[in-house]
C-alpha positions as CSV (number, residue, x, y, z in Angstrom):
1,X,-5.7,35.7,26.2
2,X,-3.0,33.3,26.5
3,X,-0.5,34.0,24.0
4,X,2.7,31.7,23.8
5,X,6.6,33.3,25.5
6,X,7.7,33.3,22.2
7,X,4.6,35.6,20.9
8,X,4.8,37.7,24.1
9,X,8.7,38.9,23.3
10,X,8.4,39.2,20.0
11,X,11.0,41.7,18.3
12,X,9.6,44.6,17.3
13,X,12.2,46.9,16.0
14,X,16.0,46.3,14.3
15,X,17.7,46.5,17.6
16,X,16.0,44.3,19.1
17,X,16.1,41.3,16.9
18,X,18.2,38.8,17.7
19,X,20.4,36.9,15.1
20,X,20.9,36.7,10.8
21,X,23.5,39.7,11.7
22,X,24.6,39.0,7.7
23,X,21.1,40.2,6.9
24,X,19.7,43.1,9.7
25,X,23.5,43.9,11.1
26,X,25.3,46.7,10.9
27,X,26.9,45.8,7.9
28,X,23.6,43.4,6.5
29,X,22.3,43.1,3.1
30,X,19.0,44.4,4.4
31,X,19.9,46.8,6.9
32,X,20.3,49.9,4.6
33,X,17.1,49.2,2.8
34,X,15.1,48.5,5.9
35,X,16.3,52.2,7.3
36,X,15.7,54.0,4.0
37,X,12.4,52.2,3.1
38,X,13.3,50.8,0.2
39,X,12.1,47.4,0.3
40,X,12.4,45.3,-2.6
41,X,10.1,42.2,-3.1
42,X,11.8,39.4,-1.1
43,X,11.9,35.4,0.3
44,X,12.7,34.5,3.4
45,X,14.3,31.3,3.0
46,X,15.3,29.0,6.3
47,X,14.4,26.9,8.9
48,X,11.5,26.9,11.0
49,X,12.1,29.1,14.3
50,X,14.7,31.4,12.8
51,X,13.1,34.9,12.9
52,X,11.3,35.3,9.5
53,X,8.1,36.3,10.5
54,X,9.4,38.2,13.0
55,X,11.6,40.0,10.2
56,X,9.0,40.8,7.9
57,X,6.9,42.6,10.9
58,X,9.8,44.4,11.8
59,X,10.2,45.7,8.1
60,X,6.7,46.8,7.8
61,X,7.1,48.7,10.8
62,X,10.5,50.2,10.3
63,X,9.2,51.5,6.8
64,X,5.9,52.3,8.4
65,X,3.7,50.8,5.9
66,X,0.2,48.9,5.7
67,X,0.9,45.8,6.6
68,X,-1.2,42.2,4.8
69,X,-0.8,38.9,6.0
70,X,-1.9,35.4,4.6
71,X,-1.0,32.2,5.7
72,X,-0.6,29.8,2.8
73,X,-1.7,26.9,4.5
74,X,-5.7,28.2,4.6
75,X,-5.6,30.8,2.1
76,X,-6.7,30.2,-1.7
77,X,-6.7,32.3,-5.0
78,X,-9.9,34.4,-3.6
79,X,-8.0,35.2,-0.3
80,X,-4.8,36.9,-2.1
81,X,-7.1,38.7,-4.3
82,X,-9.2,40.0,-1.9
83,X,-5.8,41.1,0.1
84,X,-4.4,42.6,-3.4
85,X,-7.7,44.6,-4.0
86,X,-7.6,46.1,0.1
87,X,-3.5,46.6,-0.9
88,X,-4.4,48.8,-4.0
89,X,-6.9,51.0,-2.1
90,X,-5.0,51.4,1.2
91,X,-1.5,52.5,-0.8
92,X,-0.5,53.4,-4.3
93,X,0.6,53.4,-7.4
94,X,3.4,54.6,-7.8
95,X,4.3,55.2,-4.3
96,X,7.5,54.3,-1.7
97,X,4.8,53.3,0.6
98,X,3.0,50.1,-1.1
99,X,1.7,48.1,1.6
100,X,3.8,45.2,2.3
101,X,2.0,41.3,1.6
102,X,3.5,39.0,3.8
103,X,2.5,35.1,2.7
104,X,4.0,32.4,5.3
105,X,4.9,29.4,3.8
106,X,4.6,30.1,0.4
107,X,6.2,27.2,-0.6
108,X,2.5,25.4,-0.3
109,X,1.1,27.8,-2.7
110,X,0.2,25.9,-5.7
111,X,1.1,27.8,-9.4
112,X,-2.3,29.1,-9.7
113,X,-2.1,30.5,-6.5
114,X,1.5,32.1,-6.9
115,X,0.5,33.3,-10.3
116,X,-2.4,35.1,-8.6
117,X,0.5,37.4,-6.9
118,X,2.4,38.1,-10.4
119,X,0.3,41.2,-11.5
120,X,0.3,42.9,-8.0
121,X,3.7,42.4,-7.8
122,X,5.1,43.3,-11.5
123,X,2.7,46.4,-11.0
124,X,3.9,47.7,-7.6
125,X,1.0,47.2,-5.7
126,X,1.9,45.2,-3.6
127,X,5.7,44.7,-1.9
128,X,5.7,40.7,-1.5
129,X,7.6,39.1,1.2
130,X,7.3,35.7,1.5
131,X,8.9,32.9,4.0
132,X,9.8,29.5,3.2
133,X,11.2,26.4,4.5
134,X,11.9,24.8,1.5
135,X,14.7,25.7,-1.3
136,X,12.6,28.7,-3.4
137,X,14.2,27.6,-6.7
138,X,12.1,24.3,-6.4
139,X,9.1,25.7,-4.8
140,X,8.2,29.3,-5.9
141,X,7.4,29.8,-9.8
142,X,10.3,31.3,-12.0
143,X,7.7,33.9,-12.8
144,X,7.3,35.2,-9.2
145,X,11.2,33.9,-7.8
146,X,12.5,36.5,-10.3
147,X,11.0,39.6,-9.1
148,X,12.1,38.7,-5.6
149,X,15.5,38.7,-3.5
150,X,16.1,35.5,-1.6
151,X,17.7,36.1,1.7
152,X,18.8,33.1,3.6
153,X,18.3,32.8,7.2
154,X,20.9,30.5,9.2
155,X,19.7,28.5,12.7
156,X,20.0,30.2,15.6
157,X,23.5,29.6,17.1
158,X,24.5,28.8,20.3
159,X,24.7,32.9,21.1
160,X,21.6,33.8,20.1
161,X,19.7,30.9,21.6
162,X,21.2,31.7,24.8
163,X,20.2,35.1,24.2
164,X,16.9,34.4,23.4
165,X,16.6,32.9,27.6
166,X,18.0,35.4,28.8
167,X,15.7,37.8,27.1
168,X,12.7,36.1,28.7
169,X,13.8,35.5,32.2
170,X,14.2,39.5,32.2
171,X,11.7,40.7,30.3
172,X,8.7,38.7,30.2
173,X,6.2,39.4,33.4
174,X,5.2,36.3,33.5
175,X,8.3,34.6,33.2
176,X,10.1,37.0,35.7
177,X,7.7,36.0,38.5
178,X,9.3,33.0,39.1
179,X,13.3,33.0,40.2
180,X,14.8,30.8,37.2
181,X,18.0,29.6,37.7
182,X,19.6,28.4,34.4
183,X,22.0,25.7,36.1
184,X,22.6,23.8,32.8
185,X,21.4,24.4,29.3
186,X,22.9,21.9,26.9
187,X,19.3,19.9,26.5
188,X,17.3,22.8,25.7
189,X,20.0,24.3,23.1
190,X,20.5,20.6,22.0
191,X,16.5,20.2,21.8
192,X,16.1,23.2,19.8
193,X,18.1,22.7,17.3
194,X,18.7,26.1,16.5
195,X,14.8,27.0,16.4
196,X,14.2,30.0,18.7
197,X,10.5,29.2,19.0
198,X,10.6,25.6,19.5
199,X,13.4,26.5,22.9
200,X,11.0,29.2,23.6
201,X,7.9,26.5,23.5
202,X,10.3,23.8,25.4
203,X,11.1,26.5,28.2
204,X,8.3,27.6,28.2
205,X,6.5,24.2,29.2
206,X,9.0,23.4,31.9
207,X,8.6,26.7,33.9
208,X,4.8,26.0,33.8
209,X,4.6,23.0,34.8
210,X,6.8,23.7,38.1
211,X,4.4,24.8,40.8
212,X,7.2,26.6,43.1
213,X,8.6,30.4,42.7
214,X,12.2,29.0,42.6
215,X,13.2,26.9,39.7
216,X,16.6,25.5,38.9
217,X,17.3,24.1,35.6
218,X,18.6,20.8,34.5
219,X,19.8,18.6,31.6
220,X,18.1,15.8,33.2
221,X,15.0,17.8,34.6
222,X,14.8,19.0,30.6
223,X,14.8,16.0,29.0
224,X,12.1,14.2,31.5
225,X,9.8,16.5,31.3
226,X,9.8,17.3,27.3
227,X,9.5,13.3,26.8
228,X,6.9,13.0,29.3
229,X,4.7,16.1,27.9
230,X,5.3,16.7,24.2
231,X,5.3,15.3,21.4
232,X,7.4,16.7,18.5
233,X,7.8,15.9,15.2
234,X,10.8,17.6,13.6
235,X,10.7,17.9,10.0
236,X,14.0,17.9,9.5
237,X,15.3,15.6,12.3
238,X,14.8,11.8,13.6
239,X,11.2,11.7,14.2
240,X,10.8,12.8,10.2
241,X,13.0,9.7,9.3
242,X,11.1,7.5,11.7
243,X,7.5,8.7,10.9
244,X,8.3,8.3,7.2
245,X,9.6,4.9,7.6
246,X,6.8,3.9,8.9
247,X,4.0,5.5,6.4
248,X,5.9,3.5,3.5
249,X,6.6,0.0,5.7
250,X,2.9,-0.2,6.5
251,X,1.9,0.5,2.5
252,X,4.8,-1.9,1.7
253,X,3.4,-4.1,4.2
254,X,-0.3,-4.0,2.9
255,X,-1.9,-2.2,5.9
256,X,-3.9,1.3,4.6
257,X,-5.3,1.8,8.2
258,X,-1.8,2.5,9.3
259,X,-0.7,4.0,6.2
260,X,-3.5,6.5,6.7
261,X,-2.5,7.5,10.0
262,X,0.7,7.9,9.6
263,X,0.0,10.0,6.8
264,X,-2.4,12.0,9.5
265,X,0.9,12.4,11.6
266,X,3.4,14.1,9.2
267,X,0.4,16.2,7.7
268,X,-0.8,17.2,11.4
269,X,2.7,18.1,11.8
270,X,3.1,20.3,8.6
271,X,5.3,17.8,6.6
272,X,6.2,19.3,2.9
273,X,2.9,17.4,1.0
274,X,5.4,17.5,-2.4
275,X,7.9,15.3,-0.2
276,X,5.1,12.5,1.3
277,X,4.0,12.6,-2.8
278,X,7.5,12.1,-4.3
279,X,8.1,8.9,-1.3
280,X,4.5,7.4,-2.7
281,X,5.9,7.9,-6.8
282,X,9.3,5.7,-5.4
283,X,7.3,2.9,-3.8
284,X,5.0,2.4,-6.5
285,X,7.5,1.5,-8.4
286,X,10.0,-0.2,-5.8
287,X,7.3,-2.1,-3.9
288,X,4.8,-2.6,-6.3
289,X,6.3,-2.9,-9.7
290,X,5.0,-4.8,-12.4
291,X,2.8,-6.4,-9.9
292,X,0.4,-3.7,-10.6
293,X,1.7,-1.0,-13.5
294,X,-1.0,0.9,-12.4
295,X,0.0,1.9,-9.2
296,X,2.9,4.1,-10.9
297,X,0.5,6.1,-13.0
298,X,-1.9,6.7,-9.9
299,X,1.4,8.2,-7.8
300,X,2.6,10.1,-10.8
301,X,-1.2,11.4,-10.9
302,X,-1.3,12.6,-7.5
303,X,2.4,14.0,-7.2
304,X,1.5,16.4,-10.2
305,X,-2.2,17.1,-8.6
306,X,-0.7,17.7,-5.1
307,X,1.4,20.3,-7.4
308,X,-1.4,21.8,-8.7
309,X,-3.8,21.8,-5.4
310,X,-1.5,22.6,-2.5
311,X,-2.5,22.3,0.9
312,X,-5.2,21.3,2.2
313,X,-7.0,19.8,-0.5
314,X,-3.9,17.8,-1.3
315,X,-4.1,15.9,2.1
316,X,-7.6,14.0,0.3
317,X,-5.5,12.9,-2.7
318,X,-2.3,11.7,-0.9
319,X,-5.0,9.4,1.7
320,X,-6.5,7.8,-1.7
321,X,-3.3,6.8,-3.2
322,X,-1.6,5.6,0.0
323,X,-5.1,3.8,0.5
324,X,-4.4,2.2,-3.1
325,X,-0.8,1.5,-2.8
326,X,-1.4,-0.5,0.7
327,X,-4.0,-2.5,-1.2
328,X,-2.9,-3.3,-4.1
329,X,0.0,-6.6,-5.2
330,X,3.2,-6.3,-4.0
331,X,6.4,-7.0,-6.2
332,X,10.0,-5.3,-6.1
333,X,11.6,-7.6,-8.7
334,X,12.1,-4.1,-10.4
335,X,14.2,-3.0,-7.7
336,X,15.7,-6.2,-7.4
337,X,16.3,-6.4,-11.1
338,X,18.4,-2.5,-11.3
339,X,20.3,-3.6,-7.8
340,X,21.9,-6.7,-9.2
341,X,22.3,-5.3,-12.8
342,X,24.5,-2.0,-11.3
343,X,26.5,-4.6,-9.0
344,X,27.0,-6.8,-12.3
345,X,28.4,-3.6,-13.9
346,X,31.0,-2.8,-11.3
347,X,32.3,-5.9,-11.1
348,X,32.2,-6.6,-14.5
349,X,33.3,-3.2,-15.7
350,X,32.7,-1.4,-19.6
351,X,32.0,-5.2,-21.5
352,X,31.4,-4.7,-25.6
353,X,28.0,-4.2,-26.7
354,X,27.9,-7.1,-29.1
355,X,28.3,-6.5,-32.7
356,X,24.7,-7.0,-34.0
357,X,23.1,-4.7,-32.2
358,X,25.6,-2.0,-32.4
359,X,24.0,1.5,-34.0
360,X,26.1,1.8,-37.7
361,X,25.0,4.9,-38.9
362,X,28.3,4.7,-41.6
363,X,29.2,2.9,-43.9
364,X,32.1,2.4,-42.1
365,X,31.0,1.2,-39.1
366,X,28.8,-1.3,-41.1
367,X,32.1,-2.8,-42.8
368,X,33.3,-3.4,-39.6
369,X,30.3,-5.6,-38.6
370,X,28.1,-3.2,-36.7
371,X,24.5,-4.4,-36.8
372,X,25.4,-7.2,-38.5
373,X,23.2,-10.3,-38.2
374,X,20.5,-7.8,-36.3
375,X,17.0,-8.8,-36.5
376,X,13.9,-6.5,-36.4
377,X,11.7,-7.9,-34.2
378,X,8.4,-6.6,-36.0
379,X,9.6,-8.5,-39.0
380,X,9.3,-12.1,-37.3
381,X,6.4,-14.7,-36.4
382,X,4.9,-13.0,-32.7
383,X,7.0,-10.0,-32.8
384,X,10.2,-11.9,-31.6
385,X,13.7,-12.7,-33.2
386,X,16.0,-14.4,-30.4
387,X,19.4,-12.9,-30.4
388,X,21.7,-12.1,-28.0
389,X,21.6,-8.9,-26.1
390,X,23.6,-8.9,-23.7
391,X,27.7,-9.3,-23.5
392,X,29.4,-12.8,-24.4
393,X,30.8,-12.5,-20.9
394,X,27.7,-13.0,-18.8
395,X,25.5,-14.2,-21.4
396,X,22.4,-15.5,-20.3
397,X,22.7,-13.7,-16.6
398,X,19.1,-13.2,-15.2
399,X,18.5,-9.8,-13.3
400,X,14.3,-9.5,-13.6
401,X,12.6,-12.7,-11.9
402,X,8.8,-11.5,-12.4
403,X,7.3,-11.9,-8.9
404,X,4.8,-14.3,-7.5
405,X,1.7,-12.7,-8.3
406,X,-1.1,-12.6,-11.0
407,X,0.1,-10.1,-13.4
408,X,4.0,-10.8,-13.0
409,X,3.1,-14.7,-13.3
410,X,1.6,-13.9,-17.1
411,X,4.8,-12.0,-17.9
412,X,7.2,-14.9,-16.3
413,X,5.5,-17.4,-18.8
414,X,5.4,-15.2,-21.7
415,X,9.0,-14.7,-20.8
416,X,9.4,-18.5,-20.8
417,X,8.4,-18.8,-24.1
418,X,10.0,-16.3,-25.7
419,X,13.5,-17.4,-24.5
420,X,12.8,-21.2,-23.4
421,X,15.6,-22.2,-21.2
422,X,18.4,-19.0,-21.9
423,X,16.9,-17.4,-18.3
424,X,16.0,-18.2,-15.1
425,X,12.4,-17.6,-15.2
C-alpha cells in the first residue's frame, strides 16, 4: 500500500493537530465540546489543505463514536440513505453517542441530495459534519445550514507549515530514512499556499525523486523539479484565471474542441461546476447576444440543472452548452451597447428624463407637463409612435449597433425603419 506523507502523519488526536488554534485550542470554540462529547451538527468551511477532514476524524474519535463517511463527489440520494439507515441501527435515538456522518465537499450536493440529510439530522440520528470550500450560505440549503454551526478554517500560516516539515522529517519512517536538510524553504511555503497537503504532496515528490540518502533543500532545486513533474491547477490561484480564460476565449473564438477540453481540465481538477456554469450564463450574453437569443436561455437552462444535478452528471450538461455556445453566431454589441451607455452617463452626469415620457401619477405632476405629448405605441400604425426618448442633450446618440450577422442584420433594418436616419444603424 502506498499511501501519500500526508495520509501517513495524519493527526489523530487534539494534541496533535496542527493549526485553527481559534477552533481546537486551548481556548477554541470547539475544544470544550470535542472533550465533553457534545458535538453539535457542524460545516467545516475553508480552503483546501487546511485540516477539515482531518478535524472531523479526530472528533469522532475523541467522542468515540461510529464514524460514516461519503464523499459528495460520487455519492447520490441512495448512498446517504443507505448510510442514514446503517447510522440509525449502529447508534440511537436519543443518545450522546449518534454516529457522526461526515460528507466531504458538500457544497456539490445538489438540493435533493442535501434534503435527503434533513430528517436524519432534525431527528438526531445522525450528527452531520460537513466540509466545504465554498461560502455555505450560497452552497448548503437554508433548511440544512440552520441546524448546523459553521466553523471557519484559516490557511495554514507560515508556523504551522513549517511545522507540518518538521513533523515528517521526524516522524515518518520513510521520510526519516533519508538525511533531509531543509537549507531553504520559501518555495515550498510560497508553493503551498497555505495548503498543508499540497506542501506535503510537493515535499513529498522532491525527496522521492532524489536517489541519494543525503538531501539538501533548495529554492531553486524546489521550483525545477515541481515545474518539471507536476502539474497543478489551483482553484483559487493563477492557473484558475488562466484555465478559465482560455475555456471562454476558445467558445468566444468558435472552437468547441478546445472549449471541451478545457472544460475537461478545470473538471479533472475539481473546479466549483456552479462557477464554469455562471462564466457560460455571462458569455452567452456578452459574446453571443442577439446574435443568437437562444444561447442565453440554453446557459440559464444548464446553470439551474447543474444546481439541481451536481457532480458528475453536471459535467455532460456543461460539455453540451459550451459545445453550443462555441458553435453558434457571435455578437457582443450588447456588451458594447451597456459599456458606452455607462461611460455616456459619467460624463454626462443625472440629464432630465424628457417631459413626455415622465410617469404623472397626479394631477399635479400632469399640470406640470409630465407625460405630455406621450404616445402609446400599441395605439399607432405597426406598433410604433416616434418620439424622443432619450435626453435633449445627446439626442439621437447610438449605443446598440446590431452585429453583422443573420439575426442582428433583421433587427438593424427593422431598426432602420422604425427610426430612418435619427441612429446610426
Amino acid at each position: 500500500m502506498n499511501e501519500p506523507l500526508a495520509e501517513r502523519i495524519r493527526p489523530r488526536t487534539l494534541e496533535e493537530y496542527i493549526s485553527q488554534n481559534h477552533l481546537v485550542g486551548e481556548q477554541g470554540s470547539l475544544t470544550h465540546q470535542i472533550k465533553n462529547g457534545i458535538i453539535p451538527s457542524l460545516i467545516l468551511w475553508g480552503p483546501p489543505g487546511t485540516g477539515k477532514t482531518t478535524l472531523a476524524n479526530i472528533i469522532a474519535n475523541e467522542s468515540q463514536r461510529p464514524f460514516y463517511t461519503l464523499s459528495a463527489i460520487s455519492s447520490g440520494v441512495k448512498d446517504v440513505r443507505e448510510v442514514i439507515e446503517k447510522a440509525k441501527q449502529s447508534g440511537g435515538l436519543f443518545t450522546a453517542k449518534n454516529p457522526i456522518l461526515f460528507i466531504d465537499e458538500i457544497h456539490r450536493f445538489s438540493k435533493s441530495q442535501q434534503d435527503s440529510l434533513l430528517g436524519a439530522v432534525e431527528k438526531g440520528w445522525v450528527t452531520l459534519i460537513g466540509a466545504t470550500t465554498e461560502n455555505p450560505s450560497f452552497e448548503v440549503i437554508p433548511a440544512l445550514l440552520s441546524r448546523c454551526q459553521v466553523y471557519v478554517l484559516n490557511p495554514f500560516e507560515k508556523e504551522d507549515l513549517e511545522a507540518l516539515l518538521s513533523r515528517a522529517i521526524a516522524s515518518d519512517d520513510i521520510i526519516k530514512s533519508k538525511k533531509i536538510i531543509l537549507k531553504e524553504t520559501e518555495a515550498l511555503l510560497r508553493l503551498s499556499g497555505g495548503d498543508g497537503r499540497k506542501l506535503l504532496n510537493i515535499f513529498e515528490l522532491i525527496v522521492n525523486s532524489e536517489a541519494g540518502k543525503k538531501i539538501t533543500i533548495t529554492n531553486e532545486m524546489v521550483l525545477r523539479k515541481v515545474q518539471k513533474n507536476t502539474v497543478l491547477y489551483d482553484k483559487t490561484g493563477e492557473q484558475h484565471y488562466d484555465i478559465i480564460s482560455a475555456f471562454i476565449k476558445s467558445i468566444r473564438g468558435s472552437d468547441p474542441n478546445a472549449a471541451v477540453y478545457w472544460l475537461a481540465r478545470m473538471i479533472e481538477g475539481g473546479e466549483d461546476v456552479k462557477f464554469i456554469a455562471r462564466r457560460l450564463v455571462i458569455l452567452a450574453s456578452e459574446d453571443i447576444g442577439n446574435a443568437n437569443p437562444t444561447a442565453l436561455v440554453l446557459a440559464n437552462s444548464a446553470f439551474q440543472a447543474v444546481n439541481t444535478i451536481g457532480y458528475p452528471e453536471a459535467r455532460i450538461i456543461l460539455s453540451q452548452c459550451a459545445t453550443y455556445l462555441a458553435s453558434s453566431q457571435k455578437s457582443n454589441a450588447s456588451y458594447a451597447a451597456i459599456k458606452e451607455a455607462q461611460q455616456k452617463v459619467r460624463e454626462t452626469g443625472d440629464l432630465s428624463v424628457p417631459l413626455a415620457i415622465r410617469n404623472a401619477p397626479t394631477k399635479l405632476m400632469k399640470d406640470l407637463g409630465y407625460g405630455k405629448g406621450y404616445g402609446y405605441a400599441h395605439d399607432h400604425e405597426n406598433n410604433f409612435v416616434e418620439l424622443e426618448f432619450l435626453p435633449e442633450e445627446i439626442s439621437g446618440t447610438t449605443f446598440y449597433r446590431p452585429g453583422d450577422n443573420p439575426r442582428e442584420n433583421a433587427m438593424r433594418e427593422f431598426l432602420k425603419n422604425r427610426w430612418k436616419s435619427k441612429y446610426g444603424f
